[in-house]
C-alpha positions in Angstrom: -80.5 98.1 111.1 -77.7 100.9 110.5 -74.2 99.5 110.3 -72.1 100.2 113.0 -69.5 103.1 111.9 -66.0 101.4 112.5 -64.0 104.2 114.3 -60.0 104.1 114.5 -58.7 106.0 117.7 -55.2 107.0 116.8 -53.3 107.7 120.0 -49.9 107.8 121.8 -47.0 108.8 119.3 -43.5 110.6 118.9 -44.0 113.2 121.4 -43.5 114.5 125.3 -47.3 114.1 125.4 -47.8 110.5 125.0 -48.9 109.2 128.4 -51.6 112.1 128.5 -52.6 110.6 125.1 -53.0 107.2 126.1 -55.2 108.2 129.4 -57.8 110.1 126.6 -58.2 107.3 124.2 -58.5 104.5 127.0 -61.5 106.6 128.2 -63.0 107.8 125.1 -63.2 103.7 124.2 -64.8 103.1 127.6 -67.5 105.3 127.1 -68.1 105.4 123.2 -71.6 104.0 122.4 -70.2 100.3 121.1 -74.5 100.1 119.9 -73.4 102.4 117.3 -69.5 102.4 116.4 -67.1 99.6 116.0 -63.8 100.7 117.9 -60.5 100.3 116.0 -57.8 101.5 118.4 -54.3 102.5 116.8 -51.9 102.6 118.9 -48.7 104.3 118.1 -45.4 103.9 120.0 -42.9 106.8 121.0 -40.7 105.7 117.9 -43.8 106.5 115.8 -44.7 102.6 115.0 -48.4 102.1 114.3 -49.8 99.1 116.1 -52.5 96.8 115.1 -55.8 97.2 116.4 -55.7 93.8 117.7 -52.6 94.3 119.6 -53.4 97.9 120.8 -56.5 96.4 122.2 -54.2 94.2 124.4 -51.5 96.8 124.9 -54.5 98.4 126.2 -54.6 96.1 129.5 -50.9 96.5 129.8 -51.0 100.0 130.6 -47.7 100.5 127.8 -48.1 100.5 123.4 -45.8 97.8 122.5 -46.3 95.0 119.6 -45.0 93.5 117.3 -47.9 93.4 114.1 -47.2 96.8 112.2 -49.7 98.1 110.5 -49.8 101.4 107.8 -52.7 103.4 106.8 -53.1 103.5 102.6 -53.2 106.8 101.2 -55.3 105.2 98.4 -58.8 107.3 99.1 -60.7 104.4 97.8 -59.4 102.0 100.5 -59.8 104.2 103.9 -58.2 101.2 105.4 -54.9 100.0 107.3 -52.5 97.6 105.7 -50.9 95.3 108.0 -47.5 94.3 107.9 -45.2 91.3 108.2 -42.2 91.0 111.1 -39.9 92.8 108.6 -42.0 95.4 107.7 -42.9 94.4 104.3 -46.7 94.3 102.8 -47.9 90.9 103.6 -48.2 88.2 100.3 -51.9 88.3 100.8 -52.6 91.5 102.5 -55.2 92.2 105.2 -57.1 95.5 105.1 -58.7 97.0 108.5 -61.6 98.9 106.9 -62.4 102.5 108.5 -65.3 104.7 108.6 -63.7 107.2 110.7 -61.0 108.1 112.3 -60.5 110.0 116.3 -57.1 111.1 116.5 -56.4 111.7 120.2 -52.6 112.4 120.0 -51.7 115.5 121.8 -48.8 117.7 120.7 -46.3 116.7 117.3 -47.0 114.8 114.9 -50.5 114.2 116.2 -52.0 118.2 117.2 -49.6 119.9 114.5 -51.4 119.1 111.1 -49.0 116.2 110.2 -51.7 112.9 111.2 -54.0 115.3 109.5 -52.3 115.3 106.0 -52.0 111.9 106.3 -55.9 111.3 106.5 -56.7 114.0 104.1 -54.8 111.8 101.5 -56.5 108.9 102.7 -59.9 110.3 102.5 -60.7 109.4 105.7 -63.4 111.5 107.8 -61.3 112.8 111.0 -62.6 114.7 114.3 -61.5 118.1 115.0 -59.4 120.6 113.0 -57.9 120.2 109.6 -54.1 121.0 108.7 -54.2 124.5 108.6 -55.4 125.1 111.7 -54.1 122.2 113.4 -50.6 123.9 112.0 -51.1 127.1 113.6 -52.8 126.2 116.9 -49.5 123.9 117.6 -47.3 127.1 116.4 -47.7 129.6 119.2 -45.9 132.4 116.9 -48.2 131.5 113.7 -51.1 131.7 115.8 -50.3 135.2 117.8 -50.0 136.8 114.1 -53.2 135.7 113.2 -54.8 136.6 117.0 -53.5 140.0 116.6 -54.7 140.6 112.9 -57.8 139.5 114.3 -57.9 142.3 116.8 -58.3 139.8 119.4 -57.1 141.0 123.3 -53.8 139.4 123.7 -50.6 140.2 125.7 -46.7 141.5 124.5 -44.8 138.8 123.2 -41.8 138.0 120.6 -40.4 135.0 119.5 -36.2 134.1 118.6 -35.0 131.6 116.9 -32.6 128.3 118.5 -29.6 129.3 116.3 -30.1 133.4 117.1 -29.8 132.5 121.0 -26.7 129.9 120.3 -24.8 132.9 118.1 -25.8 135.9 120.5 -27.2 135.4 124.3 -26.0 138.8 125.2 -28.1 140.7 122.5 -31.5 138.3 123.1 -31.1 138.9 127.1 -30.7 142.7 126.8 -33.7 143.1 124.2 -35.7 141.6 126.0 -34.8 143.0 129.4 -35.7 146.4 127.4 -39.0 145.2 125.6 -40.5 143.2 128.7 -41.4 143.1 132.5 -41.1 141.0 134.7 -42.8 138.0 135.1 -42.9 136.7 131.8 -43.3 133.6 130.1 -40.6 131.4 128.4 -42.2 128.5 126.0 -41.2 126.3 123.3 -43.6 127.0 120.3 -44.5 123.6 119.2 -45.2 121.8 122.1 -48.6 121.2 124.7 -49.2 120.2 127.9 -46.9 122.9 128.9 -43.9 120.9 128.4 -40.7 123.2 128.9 -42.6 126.4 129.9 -41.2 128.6 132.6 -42.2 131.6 134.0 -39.5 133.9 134.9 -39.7 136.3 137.6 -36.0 138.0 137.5 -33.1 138.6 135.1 -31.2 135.6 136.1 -33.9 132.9 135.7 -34.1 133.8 132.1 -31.0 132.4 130.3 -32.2 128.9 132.5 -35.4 129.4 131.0 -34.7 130.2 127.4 -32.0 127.4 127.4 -34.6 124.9 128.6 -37.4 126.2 125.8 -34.5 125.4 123.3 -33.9 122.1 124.0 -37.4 121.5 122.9 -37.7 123.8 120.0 -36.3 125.5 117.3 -38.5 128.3 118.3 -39.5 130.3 121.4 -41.6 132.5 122.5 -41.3 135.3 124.6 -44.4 136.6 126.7 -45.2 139.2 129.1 -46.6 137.5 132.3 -49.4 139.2 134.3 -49.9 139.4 139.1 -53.0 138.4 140.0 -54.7 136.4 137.5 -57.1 134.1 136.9 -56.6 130.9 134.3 -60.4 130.5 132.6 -61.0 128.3 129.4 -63.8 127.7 127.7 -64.8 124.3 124.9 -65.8 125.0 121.6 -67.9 122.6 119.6 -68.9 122.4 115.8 -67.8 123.0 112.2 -68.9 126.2 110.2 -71.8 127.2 113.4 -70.1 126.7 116.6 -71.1 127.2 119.8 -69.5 127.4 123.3 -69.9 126.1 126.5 -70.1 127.2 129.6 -66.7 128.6 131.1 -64.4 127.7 133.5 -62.0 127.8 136.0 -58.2 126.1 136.6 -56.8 126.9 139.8 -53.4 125.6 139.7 -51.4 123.2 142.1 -48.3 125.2 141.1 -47.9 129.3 140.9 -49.2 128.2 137.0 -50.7 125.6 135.0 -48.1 123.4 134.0 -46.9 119.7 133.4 -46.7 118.9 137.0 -50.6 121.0 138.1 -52.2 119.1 134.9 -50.6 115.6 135.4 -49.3 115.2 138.4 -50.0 117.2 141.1 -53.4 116.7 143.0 -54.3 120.2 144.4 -54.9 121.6 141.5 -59.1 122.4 141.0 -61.7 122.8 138.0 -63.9 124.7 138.7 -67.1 124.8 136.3 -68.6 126.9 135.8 -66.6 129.5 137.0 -67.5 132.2 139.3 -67.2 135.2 137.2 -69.3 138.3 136.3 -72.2 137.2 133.4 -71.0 139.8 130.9 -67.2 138.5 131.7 -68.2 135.0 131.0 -70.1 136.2 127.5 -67.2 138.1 126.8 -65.1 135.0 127.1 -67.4 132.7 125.3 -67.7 135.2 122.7 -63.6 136.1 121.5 -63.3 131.9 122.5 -65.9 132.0 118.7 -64.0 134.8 117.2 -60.1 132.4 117.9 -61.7 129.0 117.0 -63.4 130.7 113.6 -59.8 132.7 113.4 -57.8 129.7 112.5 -60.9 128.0 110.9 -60.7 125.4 113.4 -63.4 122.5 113.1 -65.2 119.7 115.6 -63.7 120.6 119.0 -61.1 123.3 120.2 -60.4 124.7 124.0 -59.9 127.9 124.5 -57.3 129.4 127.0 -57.7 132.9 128.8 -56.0 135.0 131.6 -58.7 137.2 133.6 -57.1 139.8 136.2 -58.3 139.5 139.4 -58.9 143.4 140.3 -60.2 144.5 136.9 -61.5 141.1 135.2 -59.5 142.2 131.7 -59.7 139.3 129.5 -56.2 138.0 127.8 -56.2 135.8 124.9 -53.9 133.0 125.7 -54.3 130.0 123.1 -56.3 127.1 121.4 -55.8 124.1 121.9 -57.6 122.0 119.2 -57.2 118.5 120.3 -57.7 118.9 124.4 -57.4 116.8 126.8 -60.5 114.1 127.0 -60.0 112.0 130.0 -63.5 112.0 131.3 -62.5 114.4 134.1 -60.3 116.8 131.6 -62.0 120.5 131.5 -63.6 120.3 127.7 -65.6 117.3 128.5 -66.4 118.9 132.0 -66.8 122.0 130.3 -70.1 120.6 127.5 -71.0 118.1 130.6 -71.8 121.4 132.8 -73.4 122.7 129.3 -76.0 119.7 129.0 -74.3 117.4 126.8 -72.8 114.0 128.2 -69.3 112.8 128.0 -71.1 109.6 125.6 -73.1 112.6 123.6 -69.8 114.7 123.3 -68.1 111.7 121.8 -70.3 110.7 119.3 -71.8 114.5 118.4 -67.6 114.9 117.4 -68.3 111.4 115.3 -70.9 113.2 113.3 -69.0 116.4 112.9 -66.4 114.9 110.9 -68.8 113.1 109.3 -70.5 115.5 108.4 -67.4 118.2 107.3 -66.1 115.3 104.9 -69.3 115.2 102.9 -69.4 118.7 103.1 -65.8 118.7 101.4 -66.6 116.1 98.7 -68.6 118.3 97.5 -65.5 120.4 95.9 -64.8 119.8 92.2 -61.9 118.6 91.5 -61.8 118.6 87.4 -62.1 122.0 85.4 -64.2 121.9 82.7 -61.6 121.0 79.3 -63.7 122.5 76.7 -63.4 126.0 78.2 -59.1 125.1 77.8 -59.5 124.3 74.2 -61.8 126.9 73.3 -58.6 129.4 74.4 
């Protein structure tokens, strides 16, 4: 009999986003197959202090990630295993190693979406679901990933981004550059952050120094983009590594005039709708620049794609990617491959195997040049 893969879930963490990581992680551990995986789960609090799995399993029933065993994952790649810790934070006499075959990070926004836990496992030689640093880095930087959209040719709408310290030194100047370059309504966002956390959209001149103020206190840098009347907000789930497909498409209809914090988390009126009830070629369409953004960044496992469709002429607008969705059970990317045939249990474990196999993909790189060719020079 196959040994059980032991899989670490890495979730909660440094950022706005932590209670929306915690609700994915407690269900992707309810529903993982425990036949085939061993579940490890991490649990890190909001000063960024890993948890043992031992403890997180009990923090687990508290409903909050507190404890006081520390552990640290080794960058040694021939370890691939945590470290724990003693009460001050010192490598035990006779260390204990958690052994790990793989590793779910569920940690939405910094220091979990943003390429950082990724860097982290890449030294560790750990396999990991979904994207690598690169694209992990420029799906969390809204500014780094409009560049590449628009080099890309892909349909996306006006925007500009300022700086924290440009706004601070000259208000006056951003307000009436913008007043010239945009109409109104537009969007005001930080552009590292998810879950729409500090986004606003502005619907007259004096809403905006509120809004760009607000984006600031979040983030060094903001973005700026032009807002569209009478749309529709339609996403669609990527899956897979160098041949991906998508699934079906579908539809948020907001609690709120958009989808933010309060529609995703809070708010119960808010609906998805999947699949959605567009035109076929629309939905192709969709599905098909959804490929052309998650090959774009050279994303990898899973990524959600995020578009506006007008309501009069169904013009398809590029919003974003989100490579690390949400994955409650009921979030739109598992509703979105459930609606496409595969299983919320399936989903979970086909994401296993995909970072499976991209890691033995990647140890197939050299990593030594051959000498003689150097002294032959």
């Amino acid at each position: 009999m196959a040994r059980k893969l032991r899989v670490g879930i890495i979730f909660g963490g440094r950022s706005g986003e932590h209670e929306v990581s915690y609700c994915s992680a407690t269900s992707i551990i309810k529903a993982i197959d425990k036949n085939k995986y061993t579940v490890m789960p991490i649990g890190i609090t909001k000063e960024g202090k890993w948890i043992s799995p031992q403890e997180t399993a009990r923090a687990l029933q508290s409903g909050k990630i507190v404890g006081k065993s520390s552990v640290v994952l080794l960058n040694d790649p021939s370890s691939r295993a945590l470290i724990h810790l003693d009460n001050d934070q010192r490598l035990n006499t006779n260390p204990h190693l958690e052994k790990l075959d793989v590793i779910f990070p569920v940690l939405h926004g910094p220091y979990g979406e943003d390429g950082t836990i990724q860097g982290l496992l890449e030294l560790a030689d750990i396999p990991y679901v979904g994207a690598g640093v690169a694209a992990s880095a420029i799906s969390m930087d809204k500014e780094f990933m409009k560049i590449i959209f628009k080099q890309k040719n892909l349909p996306i709408l006006k925007w500009m981004s300022i700086r924290r310290k440009e706004w601070q030194k000259d208000k006056e100047k951003i307000l009436t550059l913008i007043q010239n370059d945009f109409e109104y309504p537009l969007f005001i966002k930080p552009t590292n952050l998810g879950s729409s956390v500090g986004i606003t959209k502005v619907h007259k001149k004096e809403e905006l120094e509120k809004a760009i103020d607000l984006a600031s206190s979040y983030d060094r840098k903001i973005l700026i983009e032009q807002g569209l009347e009478e749309i529709r907000e339609i996403e669609c789930g990527i899956l897979g590594n160098d041949e991906p497909r998508p699934s079906v498409v579908g539809e948020v209809r907001p609690a709120g005039e958009f989808y933010d914090y309060d529609s995703k988390y809070i708010d119960k009126g808010t609906q998805l709708i999947v699949p959605a009830d567009l035109p076929d070629r629309i939905s192709k369409k969709v599905q098909e620049i959804a490929l052309c953004a998650f090959k774009a960044i050279d994303a990898a496992g899973m990524a959600r794609v995020d578009f506006f469709v007008t309501k009069k002429e169904n013009r398809i607008y590029l919003n974003e990617i989100n490579t690390i969705p949400g994955f409650t059970s009921v979030s739109m990317y598992p509703r979105l491959w459930e609606a496409t045939g595969i299983s919320y249990p399936k989903l979970i474990d086909q994401l296993i195997q995909l970072a499976v196999e991209r890691h033995q993909d990647k140890s197939q790189n050299k990593i030594s040049y051959d000498e003689s060719k150097l002294l032959d020079r």
